[in-house]
N, C-alpha and C positions, 0 to 999 in steps of 0.2 A: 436467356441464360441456358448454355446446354449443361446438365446434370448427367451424372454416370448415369450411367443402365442402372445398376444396382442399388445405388441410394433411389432413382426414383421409383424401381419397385417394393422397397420398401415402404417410402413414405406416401404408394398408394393406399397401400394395404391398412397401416397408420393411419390416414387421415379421411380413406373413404371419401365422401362428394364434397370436402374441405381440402385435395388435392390442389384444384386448380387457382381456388382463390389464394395459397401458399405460395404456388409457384408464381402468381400475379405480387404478393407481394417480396416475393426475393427481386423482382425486378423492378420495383420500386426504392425509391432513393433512402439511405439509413438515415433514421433520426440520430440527430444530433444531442448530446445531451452532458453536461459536466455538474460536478459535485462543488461545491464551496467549503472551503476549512473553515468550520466556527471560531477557529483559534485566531485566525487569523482576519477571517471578512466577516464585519460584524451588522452591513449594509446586506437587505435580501433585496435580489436583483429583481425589476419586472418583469419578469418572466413566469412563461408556465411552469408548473410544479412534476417534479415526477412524482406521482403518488404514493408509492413505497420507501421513499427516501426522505426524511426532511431537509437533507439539503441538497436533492438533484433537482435540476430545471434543463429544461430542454431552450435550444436554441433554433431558429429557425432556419439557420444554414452554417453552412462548415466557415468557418472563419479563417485567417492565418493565427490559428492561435499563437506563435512564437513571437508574434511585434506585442505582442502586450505584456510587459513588464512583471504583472500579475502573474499571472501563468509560470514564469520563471521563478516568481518567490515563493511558490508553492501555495499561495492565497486560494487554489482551486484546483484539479485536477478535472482530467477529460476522460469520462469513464462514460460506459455503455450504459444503458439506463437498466436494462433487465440484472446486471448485475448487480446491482445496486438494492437487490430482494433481500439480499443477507443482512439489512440492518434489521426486516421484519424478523426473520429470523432469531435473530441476535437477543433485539430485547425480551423473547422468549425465555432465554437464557437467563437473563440479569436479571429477571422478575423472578426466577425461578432456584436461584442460588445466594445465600446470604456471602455478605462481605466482599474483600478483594476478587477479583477474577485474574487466573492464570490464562494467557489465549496463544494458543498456537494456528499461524498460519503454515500449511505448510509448504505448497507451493505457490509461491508470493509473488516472483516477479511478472513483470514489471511494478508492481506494487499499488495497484486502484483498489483492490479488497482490504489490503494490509492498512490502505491511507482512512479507510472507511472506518474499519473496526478502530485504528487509533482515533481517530474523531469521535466513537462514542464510548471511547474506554476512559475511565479516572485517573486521577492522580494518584489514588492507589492500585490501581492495576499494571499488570505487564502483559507485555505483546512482545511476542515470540515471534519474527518473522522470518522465514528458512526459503530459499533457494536452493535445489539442488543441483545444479547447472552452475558454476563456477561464474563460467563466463555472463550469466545474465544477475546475477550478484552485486555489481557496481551498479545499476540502472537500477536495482532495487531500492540500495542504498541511497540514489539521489531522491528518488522520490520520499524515503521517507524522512531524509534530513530535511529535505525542503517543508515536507508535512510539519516537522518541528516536535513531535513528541518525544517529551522527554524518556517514556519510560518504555523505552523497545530495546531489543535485542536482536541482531541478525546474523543469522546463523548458515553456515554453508552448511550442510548433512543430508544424510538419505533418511528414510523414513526408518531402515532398521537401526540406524544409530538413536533414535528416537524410543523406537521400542525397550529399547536397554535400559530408558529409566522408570519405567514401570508408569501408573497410573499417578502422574504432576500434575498434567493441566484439567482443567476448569472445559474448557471447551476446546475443539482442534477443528479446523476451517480445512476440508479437503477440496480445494478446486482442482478437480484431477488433470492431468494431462489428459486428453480426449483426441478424437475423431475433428473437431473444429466445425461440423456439419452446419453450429447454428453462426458460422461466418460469414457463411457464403457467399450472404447480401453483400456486405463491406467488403470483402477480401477476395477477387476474383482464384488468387493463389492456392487459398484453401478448398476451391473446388478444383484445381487441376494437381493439386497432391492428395484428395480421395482416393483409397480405394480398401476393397475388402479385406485385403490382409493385414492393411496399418490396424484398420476398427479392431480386426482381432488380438493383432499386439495392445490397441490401448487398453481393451478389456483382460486382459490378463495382466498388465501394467498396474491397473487399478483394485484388480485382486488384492497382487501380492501388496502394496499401500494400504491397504483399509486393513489385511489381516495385521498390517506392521502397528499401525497408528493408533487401533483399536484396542491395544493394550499401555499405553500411555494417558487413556483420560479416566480422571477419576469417578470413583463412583456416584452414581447421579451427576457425573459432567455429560457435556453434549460433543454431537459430532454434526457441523453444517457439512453436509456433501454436495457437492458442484461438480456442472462442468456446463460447456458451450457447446452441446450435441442435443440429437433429438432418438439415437439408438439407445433403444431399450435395453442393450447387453450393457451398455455403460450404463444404465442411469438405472432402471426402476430392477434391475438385475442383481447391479453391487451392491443398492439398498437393502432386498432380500439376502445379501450376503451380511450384510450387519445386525440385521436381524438374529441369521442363525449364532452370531456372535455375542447375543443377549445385547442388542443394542433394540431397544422399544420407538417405532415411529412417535414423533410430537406435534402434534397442530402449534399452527404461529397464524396470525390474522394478515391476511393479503387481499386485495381486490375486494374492500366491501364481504369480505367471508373468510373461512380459512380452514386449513388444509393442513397435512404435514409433508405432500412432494407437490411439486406445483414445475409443469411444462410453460417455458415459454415461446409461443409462436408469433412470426414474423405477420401474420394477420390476425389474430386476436388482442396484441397488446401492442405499442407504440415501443420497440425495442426490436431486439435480434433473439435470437434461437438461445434458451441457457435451460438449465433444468437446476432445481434444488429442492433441497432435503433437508430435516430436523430431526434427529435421532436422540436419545437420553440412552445411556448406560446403565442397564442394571444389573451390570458385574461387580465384582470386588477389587478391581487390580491395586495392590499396593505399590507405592511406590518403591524403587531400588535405592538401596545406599552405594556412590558414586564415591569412588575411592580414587577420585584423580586430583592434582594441587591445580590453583589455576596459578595464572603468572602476575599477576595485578597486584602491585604494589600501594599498600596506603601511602599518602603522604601530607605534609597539612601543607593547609592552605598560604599562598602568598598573598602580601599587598599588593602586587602588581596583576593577581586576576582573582584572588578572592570573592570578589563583588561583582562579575560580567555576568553571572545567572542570578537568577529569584529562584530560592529552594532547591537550591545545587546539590544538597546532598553532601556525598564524602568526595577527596578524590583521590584519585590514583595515578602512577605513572604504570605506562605500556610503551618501554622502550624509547623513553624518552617524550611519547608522547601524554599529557594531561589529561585525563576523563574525567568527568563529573559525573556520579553515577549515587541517585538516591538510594536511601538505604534497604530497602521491600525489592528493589532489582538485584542488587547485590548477591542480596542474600539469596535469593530465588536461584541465582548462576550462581554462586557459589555451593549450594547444597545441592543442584539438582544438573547443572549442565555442562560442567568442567571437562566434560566426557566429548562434547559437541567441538566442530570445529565454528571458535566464535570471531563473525566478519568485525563489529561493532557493534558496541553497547554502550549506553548513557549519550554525552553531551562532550564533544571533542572541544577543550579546553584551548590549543596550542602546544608548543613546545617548549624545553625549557635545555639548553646547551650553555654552561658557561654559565648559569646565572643570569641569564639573557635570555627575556621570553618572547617568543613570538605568538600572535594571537590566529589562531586555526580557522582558514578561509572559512570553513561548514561553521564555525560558532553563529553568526547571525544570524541563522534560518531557524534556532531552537525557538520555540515558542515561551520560553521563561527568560530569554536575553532580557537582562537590565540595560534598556536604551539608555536610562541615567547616566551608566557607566563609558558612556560614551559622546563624543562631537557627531551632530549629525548633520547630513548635505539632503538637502531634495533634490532631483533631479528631477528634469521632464521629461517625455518620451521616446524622445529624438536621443536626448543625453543617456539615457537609460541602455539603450537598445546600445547605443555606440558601449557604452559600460560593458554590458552583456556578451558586445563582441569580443572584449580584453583591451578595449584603447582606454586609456588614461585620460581622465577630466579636465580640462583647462579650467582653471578659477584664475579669480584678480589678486585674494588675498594673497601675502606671502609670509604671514607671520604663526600662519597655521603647523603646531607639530601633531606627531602620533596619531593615531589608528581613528579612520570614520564611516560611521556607518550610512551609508549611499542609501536613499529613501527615495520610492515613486509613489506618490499619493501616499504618503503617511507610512508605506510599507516596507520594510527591510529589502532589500533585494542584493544586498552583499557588503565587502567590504574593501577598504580601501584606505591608504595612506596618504598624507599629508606630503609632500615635498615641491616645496616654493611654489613656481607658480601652476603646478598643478596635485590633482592625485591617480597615486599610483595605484592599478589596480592589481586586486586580490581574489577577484573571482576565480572561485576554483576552474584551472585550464580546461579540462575534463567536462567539463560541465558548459563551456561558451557555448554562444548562439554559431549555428555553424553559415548561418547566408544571413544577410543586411535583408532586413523586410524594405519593400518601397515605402514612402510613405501615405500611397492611396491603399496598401494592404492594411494598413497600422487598426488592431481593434482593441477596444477596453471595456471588460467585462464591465468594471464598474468607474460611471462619468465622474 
């Protein structure tokens, strides 16, 4: 692997006679490794463990992940393993604060850390999860519909729209925009878009972020800090900037020990380049009163979709469209985020024009769907994958009406309509498989 001039005199200087075995392991092949939804896969796979995660396991090679059915219903997600350090992180947090937890992520997408913290957050907490990038906004959002938590919110805003509401959340997840440094291995791209001026803009990038964010969490809330580099200007630098902002390093238990910043290197752990951090707050910030109306309409509930969720909540109309949106989220965006520009929050019900409702492609993926309230088809894998493409199911019956929910191995993976001799599909367009896997590619996480 040829590395700039510049990053490698740094990370001589950095790693001293642990140089060479570094650059021996950037040119070794990345571990593989994905996370399971509890919500969702209740089977643990046999597989090795990632040890900071309970529910990362490493795989012994790259798979197509896209022929497996799973993967598409959100049952798992493919995430790096070293990032996957922020649950240690995390339960620091929740051992350390009574009651509900407010959480902000704030720059989310694609959404592996936002899919994490929602897997270990309650039914009474919320997750806040913000892209700033317009355009990487919708990838957010599939992953975390597919995730299926109920109680998120996604939010398009910059970090000073953020600042304006004073000290709300409980915790705020900065995985900064960075340098990329610790990609390298996996990403040949992010060693030929290196260079010393980007690093400088990130480090001023991450400045002005941490002084914005820094005044949004509450007192004695935390701040995880992130990024996927190994420059000290971004990582052990903007920490000392938290610092001088009365933010106090926190020990969390990692590796058999523990620490409150913790380097990850591509030859000491089984993972890629990440750095993280555990700060607590010992400011005062209160929070602001937010003087803006939101647009969301109560409205009650129908017989025609009253009963598709378990603990639905209230709902609402938004332009026609149905939310189901429990009442602790609600109120949380109503008091605190009216200010924010909001992508999606709760559980998209359908629409309702005319009196005539139709049931919203993303509803099946929530993780409190009432299957009761529904006819359901299994599919195989073959039939699955064709589904996934957007073709339409051939069946025998033809006495079948209204709306079914398409099952691979027990699991949701979308929805679909009844009509004669077949069904029509309703997987959201947006969202299809974009190439037919062969069937010697075809994998499954779980037999």
């Amino acid at each position: 692997m040829k590395l700039p001039v510049e990053f490698e005199s740094r990370m001589r200087l950095q790693l001293s006679a642990d140089y060479d075995t570094f650059v021996a392991a950037l040119e070794s092949d990345s571990p593989v490794s994905i996370r399971i939804n509890p919500s969702k896969i209740k089977l643990v796979p046999a597989l090795d463990r990632v040890e900071w995660c309970q529910t990362g396991y490493y795989l012994n090679s790259r798979p197509v992940f896209s022929s497996d059915p799973l993967w598409h219903a959100g049952a798992y997600y493919v995430q790096e393993a070293s990032s996957m350090m922020i649950e240690a992180a995390f339960l620091i947090v929740r051992s350390s604060l009574n009651g509900p937890l407010k959480v902000l992520d704030l720059c989310a997408a694609p959404g592996g850390k936002s899919t994490l913290l929602a897997n270990l957050l309650g039914d009474e907490d919320v997750l806040v999860s913000n892209e700033v990038i317009r355009s990487r906004v919708p990838v957010l959002y599939e992953n975390l519909c597919k995730n299926g938590y109920p109680n998120c919110i996604i939010t398009n805003s910059d970090s000073s729209d953020f600042e304006k509401l004073g000290g709300v959340f409980d915790l705020v997840l900065v995985d900064a925009p960075c340098s990329g440094e610790g990609l390298f291995r996996k990403d040949p791209e992010a060693v030929d878009q290196w260079n010393p001026e980007n690093v400088t803009t990130c480090e001023l990038r991450q400045k002005r972020i941490l002084e914005s964010i820094s005044k949004c969490v509450k007192p004695g809330g935390f701040i995880i800090y992130s990024t996927c580099t190994y420059n000290p200007g971004e990582n052990q630098e903007q920490v000392k900037l938290l610092e001088n902002l009365n933010f106090e390093l926190t020990e969390f238990a990692l590796n058999n020990g523990s620490c409150s910043t913790f380097q990850c290197m591509p030859h000491t752990i089984k993972g890629e380049g990440f750095f993280i951090s555990l700060l607590k707050n010992n400011g005062t910030n209160e929070a602001n009163e937010i003087n803006v109306k939101h647009q969301l309409k109560p409205i009650k509930a129908d017989d025609a979709w009253k009963n598709v969720l378990i603990n639905a909540g209230d709902f609402y109309d938004f332009k026609g469209q149905i939310l189901a949106i429990r009442n602790h989220v609600f109120e949380f965006f109503a008091d605190h985020l009216c200010s924010l520009h909001i992508y999606a929050i709760g559980v998209s019900i359908g629409t309702s024009k005319d009196k005539l409702f139709s049931v919203s492609p993303y509803l099946p993926f929530a993780s409190n769907i009432n299957k009761d309230a529904f006819e359901q088809f299994e599919l195989d894998q073959a039939q699955a994958l064709s589904y996934l493409f957007k073709n339409a199911i051939t069946i025998t019956q033809r006495d079948k009406k209204g709306y079914v929910l398409l099952t691979y191995k027990n699991q949701v993976i979308g929805l679909g309509k009844f009509a004669g001799n077949r069904i029509n599909n309703l997987f959201p367009a947006e969202w299809k498989l974009r190439k037919m896997p062969d069937s010697a590619q075809y994998f499954n996480l779980i037999d």
